[in-house]
N, CA, C and O atoms as a GROMACS GRO file, in nm:
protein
  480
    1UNK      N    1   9.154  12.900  16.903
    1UNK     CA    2   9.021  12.956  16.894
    1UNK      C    3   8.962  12.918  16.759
    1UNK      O    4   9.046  12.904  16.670
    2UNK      N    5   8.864  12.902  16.732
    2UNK     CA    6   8.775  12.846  16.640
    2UNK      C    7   8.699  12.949  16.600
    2UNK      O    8   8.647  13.033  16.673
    3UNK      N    9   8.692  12.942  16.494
    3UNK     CA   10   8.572  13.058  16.374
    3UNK      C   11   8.451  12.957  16.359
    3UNK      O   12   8.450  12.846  16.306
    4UNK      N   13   8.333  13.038  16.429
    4UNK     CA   14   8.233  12.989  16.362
    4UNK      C   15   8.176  12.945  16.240
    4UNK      O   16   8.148  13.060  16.204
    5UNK      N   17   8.132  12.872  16.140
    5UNK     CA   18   8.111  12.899  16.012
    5UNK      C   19   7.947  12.848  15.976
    5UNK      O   20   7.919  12.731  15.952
    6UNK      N   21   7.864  12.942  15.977
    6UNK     CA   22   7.717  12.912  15.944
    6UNK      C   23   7.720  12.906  15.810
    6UNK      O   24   7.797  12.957  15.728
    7UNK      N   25   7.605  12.822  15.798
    7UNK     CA   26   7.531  12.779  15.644
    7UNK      C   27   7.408  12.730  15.635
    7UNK      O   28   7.362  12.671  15.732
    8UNK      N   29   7.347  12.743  15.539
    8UNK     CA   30   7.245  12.685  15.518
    8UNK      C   31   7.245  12.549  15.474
    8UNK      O   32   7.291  12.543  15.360
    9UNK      N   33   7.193  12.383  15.543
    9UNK     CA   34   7.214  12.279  15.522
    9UNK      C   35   7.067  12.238  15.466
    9UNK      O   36   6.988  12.331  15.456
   10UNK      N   37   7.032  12.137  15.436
   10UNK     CA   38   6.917  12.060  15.371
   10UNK      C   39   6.839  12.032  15.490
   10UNK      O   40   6.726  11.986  15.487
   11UNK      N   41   6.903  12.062  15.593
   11UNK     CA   42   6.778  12.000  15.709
   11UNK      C   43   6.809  12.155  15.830
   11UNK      O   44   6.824  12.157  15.952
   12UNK      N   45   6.809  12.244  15.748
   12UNK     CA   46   6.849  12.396  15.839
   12UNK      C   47   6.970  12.453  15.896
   12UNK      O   48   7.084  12.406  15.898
   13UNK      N   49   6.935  12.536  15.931
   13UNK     CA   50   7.092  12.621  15.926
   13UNK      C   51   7.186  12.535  16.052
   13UNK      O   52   7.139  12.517  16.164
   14UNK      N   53   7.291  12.498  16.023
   14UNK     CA   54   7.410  12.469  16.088
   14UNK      C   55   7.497  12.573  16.147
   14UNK      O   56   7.501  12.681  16.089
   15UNK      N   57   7.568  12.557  16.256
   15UNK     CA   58   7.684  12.633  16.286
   15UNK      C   59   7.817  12.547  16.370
   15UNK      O   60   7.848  12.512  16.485
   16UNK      N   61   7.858  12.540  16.261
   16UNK     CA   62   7.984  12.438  16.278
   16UNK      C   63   8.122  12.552  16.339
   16UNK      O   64   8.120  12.673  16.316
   17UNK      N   65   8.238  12.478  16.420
   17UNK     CA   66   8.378  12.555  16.438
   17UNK      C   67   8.445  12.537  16.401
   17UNK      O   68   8.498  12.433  16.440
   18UNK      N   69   8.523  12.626  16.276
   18UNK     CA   70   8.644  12.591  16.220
   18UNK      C   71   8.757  12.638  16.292
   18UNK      O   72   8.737  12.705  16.394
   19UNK      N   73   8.908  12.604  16.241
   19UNK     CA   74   9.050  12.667  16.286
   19UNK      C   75   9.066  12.721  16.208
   19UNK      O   76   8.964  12.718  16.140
   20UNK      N   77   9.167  12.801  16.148
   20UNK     CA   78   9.250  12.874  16.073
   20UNK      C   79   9.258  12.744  15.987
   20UNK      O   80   9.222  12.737  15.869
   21UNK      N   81   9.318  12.629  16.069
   21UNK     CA   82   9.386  12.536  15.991
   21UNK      C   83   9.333  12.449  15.973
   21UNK      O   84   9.403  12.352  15.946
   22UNK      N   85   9.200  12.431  15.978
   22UNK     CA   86   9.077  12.321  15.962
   22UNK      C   87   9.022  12.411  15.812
   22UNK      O   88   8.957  12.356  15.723
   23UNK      N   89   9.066  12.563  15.808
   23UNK     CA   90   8.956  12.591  15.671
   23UNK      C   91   9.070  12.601  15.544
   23UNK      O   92   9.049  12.619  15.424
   24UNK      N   93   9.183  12.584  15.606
   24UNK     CA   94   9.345  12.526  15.510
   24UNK      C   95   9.317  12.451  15.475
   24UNK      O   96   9.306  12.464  15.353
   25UNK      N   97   9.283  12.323  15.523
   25UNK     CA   98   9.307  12.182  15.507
   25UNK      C   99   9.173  12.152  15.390
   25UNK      O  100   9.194  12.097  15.282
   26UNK      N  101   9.037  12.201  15.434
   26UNK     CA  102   8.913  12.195  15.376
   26UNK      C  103   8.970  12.258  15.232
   26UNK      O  104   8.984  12.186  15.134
   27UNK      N  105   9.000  12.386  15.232
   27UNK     CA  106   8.998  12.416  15.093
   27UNK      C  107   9.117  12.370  15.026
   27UNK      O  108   9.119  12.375  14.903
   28UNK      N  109   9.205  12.333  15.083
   28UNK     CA  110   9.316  12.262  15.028
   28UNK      C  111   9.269  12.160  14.937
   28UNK      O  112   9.279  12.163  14.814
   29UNK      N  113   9.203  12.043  15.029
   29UNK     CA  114   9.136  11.914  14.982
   29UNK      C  115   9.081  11.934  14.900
   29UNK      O  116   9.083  11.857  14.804
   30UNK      N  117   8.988  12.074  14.897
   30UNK     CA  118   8.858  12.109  14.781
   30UNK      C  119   8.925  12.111  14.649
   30UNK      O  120   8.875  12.060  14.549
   31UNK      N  121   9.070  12.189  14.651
   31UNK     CA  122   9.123  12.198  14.515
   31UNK      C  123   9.208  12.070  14.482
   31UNK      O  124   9.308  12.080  14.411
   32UNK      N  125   9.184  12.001  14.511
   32UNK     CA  126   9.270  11.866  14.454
   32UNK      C  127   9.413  11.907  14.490
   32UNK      O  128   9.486  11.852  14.407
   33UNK      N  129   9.503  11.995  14.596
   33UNK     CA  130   9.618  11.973  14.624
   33UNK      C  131   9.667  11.925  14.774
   33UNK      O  132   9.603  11.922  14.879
   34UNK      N  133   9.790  11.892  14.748
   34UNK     CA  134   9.848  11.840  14.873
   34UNK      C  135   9.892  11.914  14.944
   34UNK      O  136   9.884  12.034  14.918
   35UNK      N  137   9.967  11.863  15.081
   35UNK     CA  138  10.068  11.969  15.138
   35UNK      C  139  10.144  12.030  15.104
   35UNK      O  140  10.168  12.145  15.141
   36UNK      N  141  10.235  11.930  14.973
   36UNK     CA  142  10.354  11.995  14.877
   36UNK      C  143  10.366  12.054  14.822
   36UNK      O  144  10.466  12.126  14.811
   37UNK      N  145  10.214  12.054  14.722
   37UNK     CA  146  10.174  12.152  14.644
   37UNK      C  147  10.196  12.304  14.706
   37UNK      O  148  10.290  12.381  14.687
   38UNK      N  149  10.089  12.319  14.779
   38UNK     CA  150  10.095  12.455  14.870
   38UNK      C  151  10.195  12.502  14.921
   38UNK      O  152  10.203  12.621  14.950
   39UNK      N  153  10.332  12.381  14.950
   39UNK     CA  154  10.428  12.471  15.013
   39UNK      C  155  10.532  12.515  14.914
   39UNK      O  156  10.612  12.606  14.933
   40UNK      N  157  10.523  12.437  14.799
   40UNK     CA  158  10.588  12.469  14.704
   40UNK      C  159  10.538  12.678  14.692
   40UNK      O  160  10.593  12.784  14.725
   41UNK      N  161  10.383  12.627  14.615
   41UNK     CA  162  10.369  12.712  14.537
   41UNK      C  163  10.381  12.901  14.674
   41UNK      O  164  10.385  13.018  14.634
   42UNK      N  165  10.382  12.857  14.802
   42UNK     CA  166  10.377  12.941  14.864
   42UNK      C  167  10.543  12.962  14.940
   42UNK      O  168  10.580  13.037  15.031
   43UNK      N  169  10.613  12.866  14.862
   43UNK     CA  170  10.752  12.905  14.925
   43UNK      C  171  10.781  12.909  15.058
   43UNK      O  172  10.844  12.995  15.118
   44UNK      N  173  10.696  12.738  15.130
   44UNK     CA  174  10.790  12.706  15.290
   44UNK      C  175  10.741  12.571  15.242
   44UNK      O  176  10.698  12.538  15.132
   45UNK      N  177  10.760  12.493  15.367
   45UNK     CA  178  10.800  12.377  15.389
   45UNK      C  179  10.676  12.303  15.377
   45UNK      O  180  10.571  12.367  15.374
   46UNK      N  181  10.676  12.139  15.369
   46UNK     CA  182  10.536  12.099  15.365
   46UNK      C  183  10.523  12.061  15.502
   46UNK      O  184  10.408  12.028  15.531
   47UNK      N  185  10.639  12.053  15.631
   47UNK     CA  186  10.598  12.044  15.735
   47UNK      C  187  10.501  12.191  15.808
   47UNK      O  188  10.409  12.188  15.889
   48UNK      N  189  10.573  12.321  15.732
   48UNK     CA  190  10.477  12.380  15.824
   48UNK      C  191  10.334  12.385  15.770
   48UNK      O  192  10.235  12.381  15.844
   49UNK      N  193  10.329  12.393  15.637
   49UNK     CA  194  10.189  12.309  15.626
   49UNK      C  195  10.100  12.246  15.718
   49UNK      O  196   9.996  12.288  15.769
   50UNK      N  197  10.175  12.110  15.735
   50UNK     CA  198  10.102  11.990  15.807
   50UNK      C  199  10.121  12.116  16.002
   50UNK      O  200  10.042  12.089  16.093
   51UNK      N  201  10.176  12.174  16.014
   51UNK     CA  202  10.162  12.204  16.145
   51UNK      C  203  10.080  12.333  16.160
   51UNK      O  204  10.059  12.372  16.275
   52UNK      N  205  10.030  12.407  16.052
   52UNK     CA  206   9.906  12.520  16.021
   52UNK      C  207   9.789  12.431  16.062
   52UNK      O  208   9.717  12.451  16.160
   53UNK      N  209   9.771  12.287  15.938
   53UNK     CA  210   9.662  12.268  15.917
   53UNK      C  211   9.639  12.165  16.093
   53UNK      O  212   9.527  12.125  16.124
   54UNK      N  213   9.738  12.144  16.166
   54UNK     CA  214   9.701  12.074  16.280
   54UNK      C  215   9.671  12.177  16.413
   54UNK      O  216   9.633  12.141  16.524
   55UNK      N  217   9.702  12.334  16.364
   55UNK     CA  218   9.670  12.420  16.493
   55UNK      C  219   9.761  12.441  16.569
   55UNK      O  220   9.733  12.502  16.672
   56UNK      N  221   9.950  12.385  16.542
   56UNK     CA  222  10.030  12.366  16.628
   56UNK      C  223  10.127  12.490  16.570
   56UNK      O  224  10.238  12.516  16.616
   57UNK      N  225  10.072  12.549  16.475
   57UNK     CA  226  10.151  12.646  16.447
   57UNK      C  227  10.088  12.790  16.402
   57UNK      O  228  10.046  12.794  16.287
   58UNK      N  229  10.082  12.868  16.453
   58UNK     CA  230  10.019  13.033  16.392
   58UNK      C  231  10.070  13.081  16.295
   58UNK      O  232  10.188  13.106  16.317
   59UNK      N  233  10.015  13.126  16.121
   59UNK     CA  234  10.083  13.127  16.075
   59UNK      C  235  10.070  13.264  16.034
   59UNK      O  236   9.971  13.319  16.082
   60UNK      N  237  10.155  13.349  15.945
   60UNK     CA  238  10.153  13.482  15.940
   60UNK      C  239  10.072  13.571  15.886
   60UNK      O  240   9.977  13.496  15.869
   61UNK      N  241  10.043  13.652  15.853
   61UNK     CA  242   9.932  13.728  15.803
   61UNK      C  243   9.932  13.726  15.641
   61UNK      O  244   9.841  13.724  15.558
   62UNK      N  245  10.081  13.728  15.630
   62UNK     CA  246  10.139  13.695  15.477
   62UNK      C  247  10.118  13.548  15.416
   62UNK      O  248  10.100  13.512  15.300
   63UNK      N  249  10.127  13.485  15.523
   63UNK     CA  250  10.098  13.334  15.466
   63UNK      C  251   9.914  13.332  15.450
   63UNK      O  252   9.836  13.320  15.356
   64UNK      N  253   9.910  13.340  15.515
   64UNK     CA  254   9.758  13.370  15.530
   64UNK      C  255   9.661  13.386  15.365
   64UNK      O  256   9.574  13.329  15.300
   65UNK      N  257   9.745  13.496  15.363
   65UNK     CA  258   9.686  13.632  15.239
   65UNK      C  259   9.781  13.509  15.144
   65UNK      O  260   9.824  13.618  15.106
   66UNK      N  261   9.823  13.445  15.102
   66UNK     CA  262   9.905  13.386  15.005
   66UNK      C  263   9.782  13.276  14.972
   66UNK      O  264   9.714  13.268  14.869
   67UNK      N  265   9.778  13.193  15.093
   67UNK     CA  266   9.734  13.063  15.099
   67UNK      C  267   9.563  13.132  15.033
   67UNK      O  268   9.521  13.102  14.922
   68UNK      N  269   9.494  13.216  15.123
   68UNK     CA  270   9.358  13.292  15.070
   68UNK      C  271   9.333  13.301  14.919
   68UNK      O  272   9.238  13.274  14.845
   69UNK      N  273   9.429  13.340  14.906
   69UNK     CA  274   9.436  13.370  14.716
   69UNK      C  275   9.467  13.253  14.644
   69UNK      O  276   9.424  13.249  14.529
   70UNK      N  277   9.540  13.140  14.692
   70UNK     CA  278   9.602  13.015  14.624
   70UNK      C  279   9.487  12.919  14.597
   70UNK      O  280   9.508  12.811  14.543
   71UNK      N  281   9.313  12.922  14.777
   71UNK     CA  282   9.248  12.838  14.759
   71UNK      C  283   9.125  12.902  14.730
   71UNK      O  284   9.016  12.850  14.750
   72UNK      N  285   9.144  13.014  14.683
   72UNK     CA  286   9.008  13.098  14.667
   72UNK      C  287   8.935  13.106  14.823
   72UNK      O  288   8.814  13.084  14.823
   73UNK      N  289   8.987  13.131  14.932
   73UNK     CA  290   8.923  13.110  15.048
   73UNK      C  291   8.925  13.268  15.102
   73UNK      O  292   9.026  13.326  15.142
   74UNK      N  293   8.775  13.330  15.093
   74UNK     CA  294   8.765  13.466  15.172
   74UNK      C  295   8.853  13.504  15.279
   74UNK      O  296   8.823  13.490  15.398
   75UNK      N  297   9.024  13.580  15.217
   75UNK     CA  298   9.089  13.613  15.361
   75UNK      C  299   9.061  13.650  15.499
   75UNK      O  300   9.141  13.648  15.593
   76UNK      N  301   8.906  13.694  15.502
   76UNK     CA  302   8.852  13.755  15.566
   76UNK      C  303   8.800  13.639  15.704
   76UNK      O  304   8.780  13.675  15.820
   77UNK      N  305   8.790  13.507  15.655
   77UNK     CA  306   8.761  13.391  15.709
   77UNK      C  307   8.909  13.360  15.814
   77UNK      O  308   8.920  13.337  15.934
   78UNK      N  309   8.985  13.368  15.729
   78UNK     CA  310   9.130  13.319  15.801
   78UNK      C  311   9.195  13.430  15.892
   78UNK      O  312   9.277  13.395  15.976
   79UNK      N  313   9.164  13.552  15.879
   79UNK     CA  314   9.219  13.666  15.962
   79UNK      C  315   9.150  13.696  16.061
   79UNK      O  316   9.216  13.747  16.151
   80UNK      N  317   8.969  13.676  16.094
   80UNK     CA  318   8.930  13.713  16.170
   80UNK      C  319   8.942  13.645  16.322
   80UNK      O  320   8.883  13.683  16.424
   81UNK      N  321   9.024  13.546  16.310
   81UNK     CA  322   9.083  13.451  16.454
   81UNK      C  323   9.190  13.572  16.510
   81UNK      O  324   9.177  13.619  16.623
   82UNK      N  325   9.275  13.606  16.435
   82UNK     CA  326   9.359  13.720  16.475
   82UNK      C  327   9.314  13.844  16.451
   82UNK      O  328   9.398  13.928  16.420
   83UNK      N  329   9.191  13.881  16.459
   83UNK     CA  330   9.175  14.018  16.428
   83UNK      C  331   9.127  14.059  16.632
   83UNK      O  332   9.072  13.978  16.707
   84UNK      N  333   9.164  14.186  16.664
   84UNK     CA  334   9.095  14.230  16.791
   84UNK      C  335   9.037  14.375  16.783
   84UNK      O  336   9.081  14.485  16.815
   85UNK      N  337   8.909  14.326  16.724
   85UNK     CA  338   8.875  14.494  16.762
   85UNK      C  339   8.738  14.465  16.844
   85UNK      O  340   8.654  14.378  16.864
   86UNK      N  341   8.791  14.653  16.889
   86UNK     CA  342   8.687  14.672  16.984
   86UNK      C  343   8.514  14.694  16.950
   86UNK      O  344   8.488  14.773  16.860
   87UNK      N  345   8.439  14.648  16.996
   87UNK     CA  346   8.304  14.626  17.024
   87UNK      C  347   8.235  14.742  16.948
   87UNK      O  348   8.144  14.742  16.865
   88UNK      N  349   8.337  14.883  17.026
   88UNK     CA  350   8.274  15.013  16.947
   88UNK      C  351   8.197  15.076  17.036
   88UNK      O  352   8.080  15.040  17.051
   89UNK      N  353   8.254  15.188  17.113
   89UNK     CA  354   8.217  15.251  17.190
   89UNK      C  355   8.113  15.436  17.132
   89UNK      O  356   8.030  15.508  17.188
   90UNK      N  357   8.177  15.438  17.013
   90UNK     CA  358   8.146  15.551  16.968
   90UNK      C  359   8.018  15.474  16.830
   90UNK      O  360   7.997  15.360  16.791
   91UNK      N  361   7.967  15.596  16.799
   91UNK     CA  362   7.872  15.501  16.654
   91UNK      C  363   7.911  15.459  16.565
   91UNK      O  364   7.863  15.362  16.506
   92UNK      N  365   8.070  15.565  16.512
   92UNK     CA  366   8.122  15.509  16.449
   92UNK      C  367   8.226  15.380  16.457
   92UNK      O  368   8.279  15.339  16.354
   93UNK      N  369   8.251  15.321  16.586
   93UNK     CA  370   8.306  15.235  16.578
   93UNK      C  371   8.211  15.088  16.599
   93UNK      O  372   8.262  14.977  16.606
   94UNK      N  373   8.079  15.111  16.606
   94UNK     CA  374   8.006  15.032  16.590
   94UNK      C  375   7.909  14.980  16.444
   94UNK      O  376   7.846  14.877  16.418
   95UNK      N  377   7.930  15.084  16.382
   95UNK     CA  378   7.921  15.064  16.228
   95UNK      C  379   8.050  15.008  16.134
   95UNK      O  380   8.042  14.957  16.022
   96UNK      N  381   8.204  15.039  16.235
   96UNK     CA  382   8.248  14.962  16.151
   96UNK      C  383   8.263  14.796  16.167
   96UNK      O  384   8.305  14.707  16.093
   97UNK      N  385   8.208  14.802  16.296
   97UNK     CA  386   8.203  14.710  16.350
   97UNK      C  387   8.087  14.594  16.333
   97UNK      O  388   8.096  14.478  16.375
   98UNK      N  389   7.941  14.669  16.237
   98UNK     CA  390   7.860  14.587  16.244
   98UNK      C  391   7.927  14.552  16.084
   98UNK      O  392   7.921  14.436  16.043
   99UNK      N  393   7.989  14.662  15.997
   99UNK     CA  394   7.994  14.636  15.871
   99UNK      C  395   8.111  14.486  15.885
   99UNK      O  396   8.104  14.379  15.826
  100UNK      N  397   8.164  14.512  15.939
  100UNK     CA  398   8.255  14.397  15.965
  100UNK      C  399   8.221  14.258  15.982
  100UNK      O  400   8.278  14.154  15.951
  101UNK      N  401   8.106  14.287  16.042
  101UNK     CA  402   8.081  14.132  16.071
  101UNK      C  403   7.940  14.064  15.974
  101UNK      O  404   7.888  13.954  15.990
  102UNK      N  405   7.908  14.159  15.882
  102UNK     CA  406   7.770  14.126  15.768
  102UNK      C  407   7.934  14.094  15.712
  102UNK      O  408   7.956  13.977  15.745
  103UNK      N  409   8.055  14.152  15.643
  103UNK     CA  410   8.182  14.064  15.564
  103UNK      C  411   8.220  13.944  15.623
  103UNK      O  412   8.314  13.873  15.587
  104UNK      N  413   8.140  13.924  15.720
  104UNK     CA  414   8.202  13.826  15.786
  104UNK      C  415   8.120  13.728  15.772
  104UNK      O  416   8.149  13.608  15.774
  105UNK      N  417   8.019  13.775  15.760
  105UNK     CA  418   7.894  13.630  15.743
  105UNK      C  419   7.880  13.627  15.567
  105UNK      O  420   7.878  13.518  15.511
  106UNK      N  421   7.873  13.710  15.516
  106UNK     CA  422   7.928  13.712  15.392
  106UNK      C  423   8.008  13.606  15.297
  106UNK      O  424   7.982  13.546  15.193
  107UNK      N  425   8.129  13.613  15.396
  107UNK     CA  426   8.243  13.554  15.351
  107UNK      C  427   8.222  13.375  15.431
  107UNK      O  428   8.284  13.277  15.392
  108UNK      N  429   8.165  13.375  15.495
  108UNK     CA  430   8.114  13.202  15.573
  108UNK      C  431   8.040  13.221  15.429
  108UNK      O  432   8.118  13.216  15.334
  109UNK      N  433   7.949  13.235  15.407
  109UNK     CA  434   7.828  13.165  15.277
  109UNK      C  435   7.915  13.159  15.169
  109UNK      O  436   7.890  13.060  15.100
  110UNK      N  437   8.015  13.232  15.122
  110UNK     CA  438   8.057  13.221  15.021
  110UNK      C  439   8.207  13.093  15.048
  110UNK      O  440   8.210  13.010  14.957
  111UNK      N  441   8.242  13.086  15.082
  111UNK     CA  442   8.322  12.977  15.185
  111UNK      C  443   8.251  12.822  15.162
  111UNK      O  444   8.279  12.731  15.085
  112UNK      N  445   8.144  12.838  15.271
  112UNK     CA  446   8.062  12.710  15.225
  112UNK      C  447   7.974  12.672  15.088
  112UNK      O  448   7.939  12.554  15.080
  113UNK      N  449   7.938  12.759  14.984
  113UNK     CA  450   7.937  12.749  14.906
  113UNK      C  451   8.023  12.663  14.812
  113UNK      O  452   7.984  12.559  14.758
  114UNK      N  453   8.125  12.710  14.800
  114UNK     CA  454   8.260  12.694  14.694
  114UNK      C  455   8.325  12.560  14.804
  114UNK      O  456   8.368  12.468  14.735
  115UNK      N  457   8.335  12.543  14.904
  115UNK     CA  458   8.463  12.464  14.979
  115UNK      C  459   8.386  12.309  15.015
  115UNK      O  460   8.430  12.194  15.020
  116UNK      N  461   8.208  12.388  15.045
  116UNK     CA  462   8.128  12.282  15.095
  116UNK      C  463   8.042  12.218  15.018
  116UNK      O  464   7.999  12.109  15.054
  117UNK      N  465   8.013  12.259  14.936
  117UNK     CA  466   7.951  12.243  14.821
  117UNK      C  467   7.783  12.278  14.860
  117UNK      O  468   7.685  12.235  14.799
  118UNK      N  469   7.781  12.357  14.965
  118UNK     CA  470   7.637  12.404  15.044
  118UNK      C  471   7.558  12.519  14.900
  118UNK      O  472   7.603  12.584  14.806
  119UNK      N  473   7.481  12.503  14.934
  119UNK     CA  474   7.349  12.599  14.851
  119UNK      C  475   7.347  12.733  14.902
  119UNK      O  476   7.394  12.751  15.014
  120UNK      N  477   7.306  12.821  14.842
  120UNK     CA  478   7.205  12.947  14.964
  120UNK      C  479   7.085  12.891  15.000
  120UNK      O  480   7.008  12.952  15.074
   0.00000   0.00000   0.00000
């Protein structure tokens, strides 16, 4: 499944689909490191690396939250492929639900900002 990721482009707003392991690979590249790097500094292998950033592997919530903090990449971007909540049947589960997803568009602008080198 693919995460949407909107931005504002020079010729209007875009909405491109990322993976988990398409916004690995992006901010990976962004910081000048390799596979090795990352698996070093996150303590596994550089194959599962290369099998995150190809989609052939799900990786843990912990890796996740490691890798988030390693590329400056809004965890919030990489968790919401595995997140399942409900729609929100009550008001309050629809407020947490709308608050959820303004962090969520939030975290795309600030994403493409820093990874894409996009504007507001």
């Amino acid at each position: 499944m693919a995460l949407p990721l909107l931005f504002n482009a020079s010729n209007g707003m875009k909405n491109i689909m990322l993976s988990i392991g398409q916004l690995i690979k992006i901010g990976r590249i962004n910081k000048g490191l390799s596979q090795e790097d990352i698996a070093s500094k996150l303590e596994v292998t550089k194959n599962y690396i290369s099998l995150v950033e190809n989609n052939r592997k799900d990786p843990s919530i912990n890796f996740l939250r490691g890798v988030a903090k390693l590329l400056d990449i809004p965890v919030i971007l990489l968790i919401w492929e595995k997140m399942d909540l409900p729609k929100g049947k009550t008001d309050s589960e629809k407020k947490i639900n709308s608050q959820l997803e303004k962090m969520l568009e939030e975290a795309q602008q600030l994403f493409a900002q820093r990874a894409l080198g996009v504007k507001k």
